[in-house]
C-alpha positions in Angstrom: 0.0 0.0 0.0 1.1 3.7 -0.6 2.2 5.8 1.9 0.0 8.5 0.3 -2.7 6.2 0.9 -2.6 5.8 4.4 -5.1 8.1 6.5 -4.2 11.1 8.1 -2.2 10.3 11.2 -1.7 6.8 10.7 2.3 6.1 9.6 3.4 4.0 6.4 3.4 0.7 6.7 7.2 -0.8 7.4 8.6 -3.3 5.2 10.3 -5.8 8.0 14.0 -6.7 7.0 13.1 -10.0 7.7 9.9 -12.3 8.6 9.8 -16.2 10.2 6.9 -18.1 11.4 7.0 -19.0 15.1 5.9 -21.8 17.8 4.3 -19.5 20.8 1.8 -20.9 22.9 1.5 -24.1 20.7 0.4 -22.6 17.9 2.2 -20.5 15.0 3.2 -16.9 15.2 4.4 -14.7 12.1 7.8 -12.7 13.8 9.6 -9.8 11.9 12.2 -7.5 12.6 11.7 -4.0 12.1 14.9 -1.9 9.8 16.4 -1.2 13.2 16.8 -4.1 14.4 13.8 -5.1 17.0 11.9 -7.8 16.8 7.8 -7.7 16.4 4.8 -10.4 16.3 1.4 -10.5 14.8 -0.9 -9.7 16.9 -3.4 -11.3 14.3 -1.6 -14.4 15.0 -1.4 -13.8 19.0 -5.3 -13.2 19.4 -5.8 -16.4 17.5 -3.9 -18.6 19.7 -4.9 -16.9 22.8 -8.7 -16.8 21.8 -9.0 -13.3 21.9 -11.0 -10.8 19.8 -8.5 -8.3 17.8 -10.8 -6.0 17.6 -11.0 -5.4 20.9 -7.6 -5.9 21.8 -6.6 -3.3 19.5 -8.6 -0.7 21.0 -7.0 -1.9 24.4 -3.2 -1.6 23.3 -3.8 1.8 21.3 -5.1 3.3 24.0 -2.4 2.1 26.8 0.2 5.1 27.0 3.4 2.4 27.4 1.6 -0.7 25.2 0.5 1.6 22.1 4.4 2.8 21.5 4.7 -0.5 20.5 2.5 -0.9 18.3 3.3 -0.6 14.3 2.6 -1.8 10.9 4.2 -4.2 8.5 4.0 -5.6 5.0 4.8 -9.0 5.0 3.6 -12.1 2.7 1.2 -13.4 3.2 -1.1 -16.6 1.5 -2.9 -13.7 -0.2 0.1 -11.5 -1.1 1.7 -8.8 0.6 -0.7 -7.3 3.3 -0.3 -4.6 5.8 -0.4 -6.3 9.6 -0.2 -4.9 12.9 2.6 -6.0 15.2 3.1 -5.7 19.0 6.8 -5.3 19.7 8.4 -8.5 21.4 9.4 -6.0 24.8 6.0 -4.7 25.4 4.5 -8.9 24.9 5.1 -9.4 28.6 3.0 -6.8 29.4 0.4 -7.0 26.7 -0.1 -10.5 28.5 -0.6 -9.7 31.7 -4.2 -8.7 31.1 -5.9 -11.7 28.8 -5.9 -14.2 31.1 -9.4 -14.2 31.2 -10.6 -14.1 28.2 -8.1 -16.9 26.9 -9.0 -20.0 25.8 -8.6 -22.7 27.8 -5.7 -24.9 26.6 -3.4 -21.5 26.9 -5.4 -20.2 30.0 -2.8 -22.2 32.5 0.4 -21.4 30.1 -1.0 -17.9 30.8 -1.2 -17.9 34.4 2.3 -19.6 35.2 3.8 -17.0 32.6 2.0 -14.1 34.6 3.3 -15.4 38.2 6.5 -15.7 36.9 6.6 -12.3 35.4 4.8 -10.7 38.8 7.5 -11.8 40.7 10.4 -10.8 38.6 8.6 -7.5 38.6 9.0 -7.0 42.1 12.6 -8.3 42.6 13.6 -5.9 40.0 11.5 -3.6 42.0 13.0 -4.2 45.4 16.8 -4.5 44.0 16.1 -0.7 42.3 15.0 0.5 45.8 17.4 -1.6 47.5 14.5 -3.2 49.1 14.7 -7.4 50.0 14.0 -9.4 46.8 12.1 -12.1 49.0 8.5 -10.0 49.6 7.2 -7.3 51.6 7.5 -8.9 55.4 11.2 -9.4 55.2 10.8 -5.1 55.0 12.0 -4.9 58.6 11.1 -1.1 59.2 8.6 0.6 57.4 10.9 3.7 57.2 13.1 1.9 54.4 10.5 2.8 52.1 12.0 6.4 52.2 13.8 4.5 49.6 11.5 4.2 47.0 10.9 7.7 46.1 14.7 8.1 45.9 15.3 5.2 43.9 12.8 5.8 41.9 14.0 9.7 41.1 17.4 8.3 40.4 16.1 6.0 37.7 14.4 8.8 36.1 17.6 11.0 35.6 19.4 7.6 35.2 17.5 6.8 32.3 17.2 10.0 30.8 20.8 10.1 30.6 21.1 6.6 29.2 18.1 7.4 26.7 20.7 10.5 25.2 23.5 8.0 25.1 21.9 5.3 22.7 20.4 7.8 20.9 23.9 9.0 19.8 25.2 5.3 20.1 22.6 3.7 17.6 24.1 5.4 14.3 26.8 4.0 14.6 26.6 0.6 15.2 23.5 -0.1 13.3 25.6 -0.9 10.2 27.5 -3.2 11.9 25.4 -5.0 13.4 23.4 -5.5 10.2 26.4 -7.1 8.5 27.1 -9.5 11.5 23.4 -10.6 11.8 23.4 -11.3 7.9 26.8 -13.1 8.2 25.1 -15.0 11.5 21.6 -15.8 9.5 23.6 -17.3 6.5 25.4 -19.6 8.8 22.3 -20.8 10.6 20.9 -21.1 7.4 24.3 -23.7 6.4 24.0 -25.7 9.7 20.2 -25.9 9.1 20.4 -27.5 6.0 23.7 -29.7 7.6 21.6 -31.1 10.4 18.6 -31.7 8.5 16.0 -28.8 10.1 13.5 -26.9 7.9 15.4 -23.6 6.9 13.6 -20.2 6.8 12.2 -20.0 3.6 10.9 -24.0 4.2 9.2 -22.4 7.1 7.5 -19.4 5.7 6.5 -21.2 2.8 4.4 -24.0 5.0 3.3 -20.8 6.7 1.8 -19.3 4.2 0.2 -23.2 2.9 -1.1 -23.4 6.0 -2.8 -20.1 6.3 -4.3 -20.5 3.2 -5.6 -24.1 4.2 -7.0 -22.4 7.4 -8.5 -19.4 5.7 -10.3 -21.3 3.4 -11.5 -23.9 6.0 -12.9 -21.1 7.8 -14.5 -20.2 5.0 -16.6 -23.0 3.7 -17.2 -24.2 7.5 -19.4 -21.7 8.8 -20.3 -23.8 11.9 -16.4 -23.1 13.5 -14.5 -20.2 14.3 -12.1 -18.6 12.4 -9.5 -19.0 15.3 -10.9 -22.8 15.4 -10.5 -23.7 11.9 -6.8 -21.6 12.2 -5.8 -24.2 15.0 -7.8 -26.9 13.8 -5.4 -26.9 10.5 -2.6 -26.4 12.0 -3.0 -29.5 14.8 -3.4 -31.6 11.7 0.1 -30.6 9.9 1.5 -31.4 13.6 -0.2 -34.9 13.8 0.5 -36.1 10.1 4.3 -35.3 11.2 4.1 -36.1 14.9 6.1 -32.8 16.0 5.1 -30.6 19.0 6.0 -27.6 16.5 5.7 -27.3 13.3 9.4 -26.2 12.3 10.2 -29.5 14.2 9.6 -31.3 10.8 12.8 -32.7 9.7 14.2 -30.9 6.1 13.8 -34.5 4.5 9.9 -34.2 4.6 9.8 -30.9 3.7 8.0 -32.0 0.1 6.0 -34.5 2.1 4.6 -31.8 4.2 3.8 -29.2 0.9 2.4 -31.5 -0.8 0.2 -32.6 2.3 -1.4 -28.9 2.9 -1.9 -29.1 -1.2 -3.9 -32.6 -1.4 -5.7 -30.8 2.2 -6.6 -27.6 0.5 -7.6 -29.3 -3.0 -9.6 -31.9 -1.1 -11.6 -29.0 0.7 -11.8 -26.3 -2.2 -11.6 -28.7 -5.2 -9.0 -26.3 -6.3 -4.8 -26.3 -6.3 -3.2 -24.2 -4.1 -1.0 -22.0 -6.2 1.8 -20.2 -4.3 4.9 -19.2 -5.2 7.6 -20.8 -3.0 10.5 -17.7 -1.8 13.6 -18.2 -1.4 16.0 -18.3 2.1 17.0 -14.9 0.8 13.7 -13.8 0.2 12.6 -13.4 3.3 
């Protein structure tokens, strides 16, 4: 899409440097990395594995002061094409998770809650380590004078952090280069010792991606009587049990065809119609 295009106030979609399908939560989710380096996932892809309505969920991260910033838009390829997505950057996931518990499904809903004690915790022994404050809880807080400390800890990190906010800005330039070469360098050679040990490499993956969206969109489609998040999962468990891997990039290289042409006889048996996609390259994506 054009960035002319785009309503006012709304920024250009990004084209990611890169894009890779991943396992999260048992099911797949579409991860790219933004020209500068972070790392972003569909949040299309999260709300269907959680159970969660987008819709909604979109009005609740734009709207959250620390959540919406990071927030953004990608063109990636899709089944259908190239289509503008919105992604959640990786950092603000954590957080972005500590609110759906209850309205996820209920094969994540545990997954969910361990992940959110976990992170609750590590929250405050951050905390208590910033204010100099015992890691172990609140009653190991001897006097109830030592939280003088927090407002001076927490005034320290805000200068702190200013400062350190100034220093990357200047720091960023110059290593961004760098680090681009390195991680291109770094993504060939995983590439090598994928094909080596006999793993799926990246364009294996985002092609069976794509296949299997396509499978699941269509699904959806002509079964009425399910979800669209239930014919998503429902496609995707089958490409799982045919190959009896917990994830799907788990499928070893030397049943790669076996697994295409298993989505195309899937799709043709449900649509009466061939699949046609183009398969990219490693270097395509």
């Amino acid at each position: 899409m054009d960035s002319s295009a785009q309503p006012e106030g709304n920024p250009a979609p990004i084209t990611p440097r890169e894009q890779l399908p991943v396992t999260y939560f048992g099911g797949v989710v579409l991860a790219v990395r933004h020209p500068d380096g972070s790392i972003y996932l569909s949040i299309r892809d999260l709300c269907l594995i959680i159970g969660l309505n987008r819709s909604s969920q979109m009005r609740r991260l734009r709207t959250h002061t620390n959540l919406s910033q990071g927030l953004a838009l990608f063109t990636v390829q899709t089944s259908g094409g190239a289509q503008n997505q919105e992604f959640l950057m990786l950092e603000k996931v954590p957080t972005w998770l500590l609110s759906v518990t209850s309205r996820a499904r209920d094969e994540v809903r545990d997954k969910l809650n361990y992940l959110q004690t976990y992170l609750v915790r590590e929250v405050y022994a951050a905390f208590a380590r910033l204010t100099g404050l015992p890691e172990q809880g609140s009653h190991y807080v001897e006097d109830l004078d030592d939280l003088q400390r927090l407002d001076t800890a927490l005034n320290a990190l805000t200068e702190r952090q200013a400062q350190i906010e100034t220093s990357q800005d200047r720091a960023r330039e110059a290593w961004r280069d760098m680090a681009t070469q390195i991680r291109a360098l770094t993504d060939r050679l995983t590439e090598l010792e994928q094909q080596v040990e006999g793993r799926l490499t990246r364009g294996q993956r985002g092609h069976l991606y794509q296949l299997v969206q396509a499978w699941g969109a269509a699904k959806a489609q002509r079964e009425t009587r399910i979800s669209q998040r239930a014919a998503y999962l429902t496609v995707w468990a089958a490409l799982k049990a045919r190959f009896q891997v917990a994830r799907y990039e788990d499928i070893p290289a030397s049943r790669y065809r076996e697994a295409v042409q298993f989505v195309h006889d899937a799709y043709q048996a449900l649509t009466g119609a061939a699949l046609n996609l183009p398969e990219q390259s490693d270097l395509d994506l």
